[in-house]
Structures are given as C-alpha cells and as structure tokens.
C-alpha positions as CSV (number, residue, x, y, z in Angstrom):
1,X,-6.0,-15.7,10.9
2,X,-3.3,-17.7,12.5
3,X,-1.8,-16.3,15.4
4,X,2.4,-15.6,15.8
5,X,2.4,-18.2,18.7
6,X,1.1,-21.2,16.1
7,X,3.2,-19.6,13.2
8,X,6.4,-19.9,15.8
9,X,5.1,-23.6,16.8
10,X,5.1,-24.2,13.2
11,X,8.2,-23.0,12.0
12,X,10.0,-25.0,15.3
13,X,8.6,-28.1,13.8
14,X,9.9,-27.5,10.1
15,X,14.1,-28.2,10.2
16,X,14.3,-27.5,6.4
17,X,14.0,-23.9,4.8
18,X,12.2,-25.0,1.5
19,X,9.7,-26.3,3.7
20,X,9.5,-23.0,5.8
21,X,9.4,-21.1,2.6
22,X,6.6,-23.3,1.5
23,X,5.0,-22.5,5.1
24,X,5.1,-18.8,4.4
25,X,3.8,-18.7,0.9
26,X,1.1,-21.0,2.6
27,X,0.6,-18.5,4.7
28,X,0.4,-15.7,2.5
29,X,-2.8,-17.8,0.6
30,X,-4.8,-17.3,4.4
31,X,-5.0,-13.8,4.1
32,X,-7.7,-11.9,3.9
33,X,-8.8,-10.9,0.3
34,X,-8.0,-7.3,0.1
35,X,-10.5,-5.3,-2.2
36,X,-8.6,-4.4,-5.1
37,X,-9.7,-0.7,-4.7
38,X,-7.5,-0.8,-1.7
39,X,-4.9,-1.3,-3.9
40,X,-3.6,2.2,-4.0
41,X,-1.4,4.6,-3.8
42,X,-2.1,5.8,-0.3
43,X,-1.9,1.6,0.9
44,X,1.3,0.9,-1.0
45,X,4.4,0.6,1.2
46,X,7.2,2.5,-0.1
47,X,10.2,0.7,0.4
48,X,9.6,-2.4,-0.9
49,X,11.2,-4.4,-3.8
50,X,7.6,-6.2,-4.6
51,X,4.3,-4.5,-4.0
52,X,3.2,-4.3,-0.8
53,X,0.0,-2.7,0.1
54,X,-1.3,-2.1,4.1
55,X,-5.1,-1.2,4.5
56,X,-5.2,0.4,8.0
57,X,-8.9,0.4,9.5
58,X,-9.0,1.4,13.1
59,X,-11.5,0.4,16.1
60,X,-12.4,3.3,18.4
61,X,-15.7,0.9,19.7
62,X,-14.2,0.4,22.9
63,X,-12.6,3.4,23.8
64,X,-8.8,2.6,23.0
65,X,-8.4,2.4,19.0
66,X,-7.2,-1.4,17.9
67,X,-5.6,-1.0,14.4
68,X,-6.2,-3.8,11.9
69,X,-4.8,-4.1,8.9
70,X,-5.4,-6.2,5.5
71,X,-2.5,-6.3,3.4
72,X,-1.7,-8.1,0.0
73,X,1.2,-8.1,-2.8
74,X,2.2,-9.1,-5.8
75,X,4.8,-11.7,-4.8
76,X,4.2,-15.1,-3.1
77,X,7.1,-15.5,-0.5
78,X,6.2,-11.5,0.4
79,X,2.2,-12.1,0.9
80,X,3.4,-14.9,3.5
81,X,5.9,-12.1,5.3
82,X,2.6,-9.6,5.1
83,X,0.6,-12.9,6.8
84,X,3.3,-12.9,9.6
85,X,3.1,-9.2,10.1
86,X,-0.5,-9.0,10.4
87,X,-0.2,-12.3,13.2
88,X,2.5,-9.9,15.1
89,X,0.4,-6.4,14.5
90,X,-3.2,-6.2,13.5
91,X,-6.0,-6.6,16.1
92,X,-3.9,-4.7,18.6
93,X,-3.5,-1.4,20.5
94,X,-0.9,1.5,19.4
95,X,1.0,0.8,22.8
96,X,1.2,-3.1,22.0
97,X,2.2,-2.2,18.4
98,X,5.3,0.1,19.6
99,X,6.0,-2.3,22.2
100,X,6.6,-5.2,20.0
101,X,10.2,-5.7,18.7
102,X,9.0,-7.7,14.9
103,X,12.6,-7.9,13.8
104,X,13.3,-9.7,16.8
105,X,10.9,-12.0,15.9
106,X,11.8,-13.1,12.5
107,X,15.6,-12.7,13.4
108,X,14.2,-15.6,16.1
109,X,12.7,-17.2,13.0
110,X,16.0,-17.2,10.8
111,X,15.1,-14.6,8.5
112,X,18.2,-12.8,9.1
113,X,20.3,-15.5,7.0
114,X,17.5,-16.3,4.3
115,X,15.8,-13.6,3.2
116,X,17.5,-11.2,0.3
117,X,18.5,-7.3,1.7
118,X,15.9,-6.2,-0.3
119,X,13.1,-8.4,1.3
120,X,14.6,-7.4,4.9
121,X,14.5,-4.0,3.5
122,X,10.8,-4.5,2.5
123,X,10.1,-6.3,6.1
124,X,11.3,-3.4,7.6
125,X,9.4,-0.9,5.9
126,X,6.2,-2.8,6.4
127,X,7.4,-2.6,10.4
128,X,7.8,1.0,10.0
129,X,4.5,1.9,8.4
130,X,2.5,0.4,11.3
131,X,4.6,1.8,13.9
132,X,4.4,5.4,12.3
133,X,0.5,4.6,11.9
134,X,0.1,3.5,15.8
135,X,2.2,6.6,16.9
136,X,-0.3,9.1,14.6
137,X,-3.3,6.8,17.0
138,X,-2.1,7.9,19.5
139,X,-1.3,11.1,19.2
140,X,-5.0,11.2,18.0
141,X,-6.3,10.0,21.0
142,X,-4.6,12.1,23.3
C-alpha cells in the first residue's frame, strides 16, 4: 500500500488536476481486493453519494489494538479517496487515528476547491466512521 508521505510527494510533483485525478483513480486500482461478502450492509458508509464500503479488522496481537481497514466502492475517483484514507488511517492505533486531522490533509492536497459537496460530504463520513470505530477501541480496551 502506498504510504500518505509518497501520495503527498506525488501529488507535489503533478501541477495539473486531470493528472491528480488520474493519480487517485490510480490509486484506487492498488487497493486491496475486498471480498465481495464484505460488501454489506454493516461495511457500507452511510453518507456517501457513491458506495462506499469500510471493513474494519482489528489487531489485539501486541497488546494495543491496530485497526486496519479494506475498503472498496462503486466509483473510480471515490475508490482512489478510500486508497488515500486507508494511507492516512489503517495500520494504526485508536490514539493515532483520533489524533490525525485527514481534512487537513486533503484541504493540504486541494481537495477543498475540486472535489463536489457531495464527495467532501462522502470524505467526511468515511473520516467519521473510523474515528467513531477507534473511539469504541478504545473504550474496549479500557
């Protein structure tokens, strides 16, 4: 999985938008394959113009749960916004989850002027959904 610090690098180096579009429906194709049984109710995101579907599988081996996600939908430019998501959220800690500010990080990338309301709308959700799932983690571990 790419990481946010290469997907950054790489949108610095693309000036155009059509190429940064291109860049997330790129990155979209890189996700992890999402077993269509995962496709369900319980997964989808409410909130969200396209579908949008978060698996949430949690890590207790190591004392501290690490929530990873896989995540899919039925839209091109939306699977690449799920890709950049993951990079931001899956493979860490509750704490690091709530600590990490994603709007900030695609208002950095210059998704504020170029993305519809209801894709912002959608982002946010997605945001939402792991931040309410690392807040139950913790509570579970505590």
């Amino acid at each position: 999985m790419t990481t946010i610090d290469e997907i950054r690098d790489n949108f610095e180096l693309l000036d155009d938008w059509d190429d940064r579009y291109r860049y997330v429906i790129e990155l979209g194709r890189t996700l992890e394959p999402m077993p269509e049984a995962e496709h369900s109710t319980a997964n989808k995101v409410q909130g969200c113009v396209s579908q949008v579907w978060l698996q949430k599988l949690v890590d207790r081996s190591n004392g501290e749960p690490i929530l990873r996600y896989r995540g899919d939908s039925d839209a091109h430019i939306v699977r690449g916004l799920v890709a950049i998501v993951l990079a931001l959220y899956s493979g860490r800690t509750p704490r690091e989850i709530l600590d990490t500010d994603a709007i900030a990080v695609f208002n950095e990338f210059g998704f504020r002027d170029h993305l519809t309301p209801q894709r912002s709308n959608g982002l946010r959700s997605m945001v939402e959904r792991i931040k309410t799932d690392a807040k139950a983690a913790l509570a579970a571990a505590s």
